[in-house]
N, C-alpha and C positions, 0 to 999 in steps of 0.2 A: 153626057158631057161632050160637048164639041172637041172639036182638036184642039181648035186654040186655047182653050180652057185647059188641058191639060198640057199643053206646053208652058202655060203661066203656072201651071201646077208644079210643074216640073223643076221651073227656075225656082221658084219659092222654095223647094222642100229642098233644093240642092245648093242655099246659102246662108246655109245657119251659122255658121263660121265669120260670115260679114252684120249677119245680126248681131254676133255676139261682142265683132267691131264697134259697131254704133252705139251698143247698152254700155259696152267700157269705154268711149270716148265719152259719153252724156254724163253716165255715174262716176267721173273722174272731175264733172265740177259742178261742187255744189250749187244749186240754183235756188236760194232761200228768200224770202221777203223780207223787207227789212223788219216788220212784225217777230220777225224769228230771229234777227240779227243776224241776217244776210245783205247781200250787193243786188237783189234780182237777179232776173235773169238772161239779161247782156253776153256775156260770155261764154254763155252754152249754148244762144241763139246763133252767135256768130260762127261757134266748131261745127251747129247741127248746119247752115246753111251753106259752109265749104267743103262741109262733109257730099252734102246735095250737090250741091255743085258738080262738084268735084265727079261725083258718079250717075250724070247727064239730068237731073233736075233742077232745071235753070232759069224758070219761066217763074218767079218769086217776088213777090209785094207786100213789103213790113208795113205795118200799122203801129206808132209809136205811140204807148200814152206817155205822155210828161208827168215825170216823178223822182221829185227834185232831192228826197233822199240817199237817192243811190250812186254812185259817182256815173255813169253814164249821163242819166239824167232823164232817160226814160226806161219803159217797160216795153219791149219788142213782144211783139205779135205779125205773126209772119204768114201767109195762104203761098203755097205752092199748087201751079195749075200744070196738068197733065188733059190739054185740048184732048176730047173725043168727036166719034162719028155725029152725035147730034147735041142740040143745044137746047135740049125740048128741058132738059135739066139737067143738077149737076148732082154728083156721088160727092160727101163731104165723111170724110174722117177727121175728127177732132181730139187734140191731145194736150196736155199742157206740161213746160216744161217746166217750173216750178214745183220744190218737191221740201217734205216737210222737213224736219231736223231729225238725228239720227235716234235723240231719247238717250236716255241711259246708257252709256259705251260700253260698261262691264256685261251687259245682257246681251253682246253681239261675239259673233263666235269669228265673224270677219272684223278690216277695215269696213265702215258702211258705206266708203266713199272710195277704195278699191276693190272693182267689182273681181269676184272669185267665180269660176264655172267650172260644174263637178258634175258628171253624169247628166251632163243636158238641162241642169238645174244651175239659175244665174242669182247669185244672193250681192246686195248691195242696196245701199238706199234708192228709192224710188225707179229701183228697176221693173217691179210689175205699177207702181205708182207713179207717173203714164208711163212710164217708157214704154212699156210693153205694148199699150195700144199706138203711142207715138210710130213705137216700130214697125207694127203691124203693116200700120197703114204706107209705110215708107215703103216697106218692100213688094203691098199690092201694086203702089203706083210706080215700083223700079220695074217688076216685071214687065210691066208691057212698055215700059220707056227701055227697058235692054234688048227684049225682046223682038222691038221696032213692032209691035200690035197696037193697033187701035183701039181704043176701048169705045164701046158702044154709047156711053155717056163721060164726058167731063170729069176727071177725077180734082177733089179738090181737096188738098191738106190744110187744116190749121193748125198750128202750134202756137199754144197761147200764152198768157203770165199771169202770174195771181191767182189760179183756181184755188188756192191751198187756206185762201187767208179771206175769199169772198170774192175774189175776179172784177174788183172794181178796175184795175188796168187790164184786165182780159177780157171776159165776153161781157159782162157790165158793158166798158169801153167801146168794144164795139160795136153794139148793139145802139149805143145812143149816138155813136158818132158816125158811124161806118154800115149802118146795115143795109145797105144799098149792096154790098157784097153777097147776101143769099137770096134767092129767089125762091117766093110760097112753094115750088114747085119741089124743090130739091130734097134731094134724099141723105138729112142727115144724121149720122151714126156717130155715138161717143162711145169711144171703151173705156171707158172709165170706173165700169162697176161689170161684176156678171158671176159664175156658178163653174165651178169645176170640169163641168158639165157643159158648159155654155150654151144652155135652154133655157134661162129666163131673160126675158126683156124687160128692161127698166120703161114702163109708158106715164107714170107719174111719181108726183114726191110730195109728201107732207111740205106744208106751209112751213117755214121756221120763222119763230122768234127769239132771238137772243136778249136777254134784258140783265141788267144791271142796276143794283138796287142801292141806292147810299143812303142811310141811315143815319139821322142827327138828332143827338138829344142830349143829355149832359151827364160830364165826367162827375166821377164824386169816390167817396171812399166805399172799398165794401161793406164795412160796419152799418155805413149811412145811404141805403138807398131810394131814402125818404128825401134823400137832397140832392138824388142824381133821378135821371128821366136813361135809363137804361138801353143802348141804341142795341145793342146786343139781343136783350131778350124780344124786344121790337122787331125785331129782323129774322128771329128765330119764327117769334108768330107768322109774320108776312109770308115766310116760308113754307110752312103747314099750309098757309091758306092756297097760296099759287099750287102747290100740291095736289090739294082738294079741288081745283079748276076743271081735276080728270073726272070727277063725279056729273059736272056740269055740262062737257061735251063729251058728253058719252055713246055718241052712237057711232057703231062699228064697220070698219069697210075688210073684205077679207083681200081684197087686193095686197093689200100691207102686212110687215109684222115689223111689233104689234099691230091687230088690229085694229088699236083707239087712238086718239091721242097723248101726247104722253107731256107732261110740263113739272120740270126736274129742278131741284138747287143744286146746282154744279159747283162753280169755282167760290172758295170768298176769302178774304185778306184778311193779315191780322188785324187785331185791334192795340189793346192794352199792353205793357209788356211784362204785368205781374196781376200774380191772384187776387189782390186784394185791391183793386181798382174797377168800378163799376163804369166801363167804357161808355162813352159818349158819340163814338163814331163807329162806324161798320158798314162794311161793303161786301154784298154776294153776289151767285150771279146763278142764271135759269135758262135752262137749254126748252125751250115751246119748239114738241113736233107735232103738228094741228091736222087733222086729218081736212081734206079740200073742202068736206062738207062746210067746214066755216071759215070763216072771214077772219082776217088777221083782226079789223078795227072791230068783229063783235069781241074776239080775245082783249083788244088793248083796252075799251068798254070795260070788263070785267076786270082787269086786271086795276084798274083805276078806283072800282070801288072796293078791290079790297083791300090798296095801298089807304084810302080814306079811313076805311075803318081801322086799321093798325094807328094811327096817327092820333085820331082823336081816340083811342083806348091807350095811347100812351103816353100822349103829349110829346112828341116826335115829327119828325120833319122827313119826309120821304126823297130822295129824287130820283125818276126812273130813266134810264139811257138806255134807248134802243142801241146794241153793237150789230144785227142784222135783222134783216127781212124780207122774207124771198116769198113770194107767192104763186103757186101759175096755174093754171090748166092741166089735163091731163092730152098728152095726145092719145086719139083715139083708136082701138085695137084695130080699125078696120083701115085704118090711113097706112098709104102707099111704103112709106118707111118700114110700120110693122110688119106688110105684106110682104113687101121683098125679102126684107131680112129674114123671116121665117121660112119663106123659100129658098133662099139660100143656106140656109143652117141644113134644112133638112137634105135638099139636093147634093151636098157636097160633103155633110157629116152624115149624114142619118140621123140625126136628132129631130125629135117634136117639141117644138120651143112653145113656151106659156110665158104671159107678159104678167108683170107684177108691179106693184108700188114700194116704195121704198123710203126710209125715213131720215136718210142721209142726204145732203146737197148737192146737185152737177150743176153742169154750165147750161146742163137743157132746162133748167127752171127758168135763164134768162130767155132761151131760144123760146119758150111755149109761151109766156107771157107776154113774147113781144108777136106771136101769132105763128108760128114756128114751128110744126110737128118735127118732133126729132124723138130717138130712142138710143137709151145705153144699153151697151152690150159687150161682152166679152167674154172667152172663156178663162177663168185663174181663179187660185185657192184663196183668194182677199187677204192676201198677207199684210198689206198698206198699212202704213204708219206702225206698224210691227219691230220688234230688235228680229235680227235676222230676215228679214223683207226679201224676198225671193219670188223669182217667177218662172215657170217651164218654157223649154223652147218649144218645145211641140205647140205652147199652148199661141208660141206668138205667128207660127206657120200655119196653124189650125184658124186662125183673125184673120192672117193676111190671104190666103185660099178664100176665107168669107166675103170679105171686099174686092176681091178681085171679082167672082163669081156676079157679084152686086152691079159693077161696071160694065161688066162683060153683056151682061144681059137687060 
């Protein structure tokens, strides 16, 4: 370890007191989508940017999407730059401030939205869901801005909007308006997911497809289901069938767990409001985790003739609404992102990190798709979207040591 790496060492592990600042300014305002029956996240962009300010990162350029919901009127997205020794590339940490609802209130042992810290452990909504990487990266890039050190490359922050609900006003948005902001070359990290441990690398994600099923066919009496067309049990079938789609693409990647595909009935609405009514209307809905081996359009393909076949075995009317669909790439194990970063896990933790697949959504599905090697990473117990949602300080000093480490070298 150089000197100056352990002087950045030093500041990091000696202001965990001002982390625990930042996490109780952030988790003191809610930042919800209006999807959740929130305002966005206006208001926590503006505390987290005079918060920066405020404590010498000043060099700061929002990215607005327009989103005429919220009384603002857009969705802030903001990069903070921390100039380094060369421009060959830049170090990006990415976080988002948007964070989910707090769930069930009786099943929280705090306020979710007055953050508590007890034995180095910080509980509060969306305090490991980003804050914790949001923080991470603050304090890699305060060190050497307090410190008055160079960093070897560019440090660049994003703190984005939307990740929670599909990131159409976050990396979506920037990505199709703004991507003139990364360069192929850059080295970008999300902590947005990772291991206790913080030895696995997120380097790909199952495909999702979100679908939504509306079922029409006609009300009638239960007595007489000769004179109703059953949208109910039509939908139950349809269901079994998307189910059965896992026998279809069945072949296995161990990158993942699971290792297959997986295509689920999730949510569905009522119908009827009493037992003795043979519903005419219905609506579910299907969570498609696709392994990369295939193509969302061979899924929508298949999924198209089995909504055919429900229909003409029922006499039923189907309509399917895609609510997402992510596809991308894997970045690959041996690209500069993953290199580094497992050089630094091991040089600064002692750990031997293994990169993995994952069947959850980040913002690097948008980044790899749009040609982007990027990887998630972090160390923390995945409390996210959890009652009681907590995250270790050690774990957010143990990130920010890693990104520093990243820039430094």
């Amino acid at each position: 370890m150089s000197e100056q790496f352990e002087t950045l060492r030093t500041f990091i592990q000696s202001h965990t007191a001002q982390m625990v600042e930042l996490e109780t300014l952030l988790n003191g305002i809610p930042a919800l989508a209006p999807e959740n029956g929130g305002d966005g996240e206006s208001k926590k962009c503006a505390a987290l940017v005079e918060w920066l300010k405020k404590n010498g990162i000043t060099d700061l350029k929002q990215y607005d999407a327009p989103d005429s919901r919220v009384s603002s009127g857009v969705r802030p997205n903001v990069v903070a730059t921390i100039p380094g020794e060369k421009n060959d590339y830049a170090v990006w940490c990415m976080a988002h401030m948007d964070v989910v609802p707090a769930g069930e209130l009786s099943l929280w042992k705090t306020d979710p939205f007055k953050l508590v810290e007890k034995d180095g452990v910080i509980y509060g909504r969306g305090v490991e869901d980003n804050q914790q990487g949001l923080v991470s990266g603050v304090f890699a890039a305060l060190a050497f801005v307090q410190q008055h050190i160079l960093p070897e490359h560019t440090i660049k922050l994003l703190f984005m909007a939307d990740e929670e609900v599909g990131s159409a006003y976050g990396m979506c948005y920037l990505v199709k308006n703004h991507l003139d902001i990364f360069g192929k070359n850059d080295i970008i990290l999300i902590p947005d997911g990772g291991d206790a441990k913080g030895e696995t690398i997120e380097v790909a994600e199952k495909n999702i497809l979100w679908l939504r099923f509306h079922t029409v066919g006609k009300q009638s009496h239960g007595s007489r289901p000769d004179e109703g067309r059953n949208a109910f049990l039509a939908a139950s079938d349809l269901a079994l069938r998307i189910n059965d789609m896992e026998r279809k693409f069945n072949k296995k990647n161990a990158l993942f767990a699971p290792a297959y595909s997986t295509f689920q009935p999730t949510m569905k609405n009522s119908n009827v409001p009493s037992v003795n009514i043979i519903p005419g209307d219905d609506v579910f809905c299907c969570d498609c985790r696709i392994l990369p081996q295939y193509t969302l359009d061979q899924v929508r393909a298949e999924v198209s003739k089995r909504v055919a076949a429900v229909e003409k075995k029922y006499g039923v009317t189907i309509e399917t609404t895609e609510l997402q669909a992510a596809q991308s790439p894997a970045t690959p194990i041996h690209a500069p992102v993953v290199q580094k970063l497992s050089q630094a896990i091991k040089e600064v933790h002692g750990v031997t990190a293994k990169t993995i697949g994952i069947g959850g959504g980040t913002v690097g599905a948008e980044l790899r798709a749009a040609g982007y090697d990027c990887a998630v990473w972090s160390t923390m117990d995945e409390t996210a979207h959890q009652p009681n949602e907590y995250c270790l300080l050690k774990n957010i000093v143990c990130d920010a040591e890693t990104i520093a480490f990243i820039a430094m070298n």
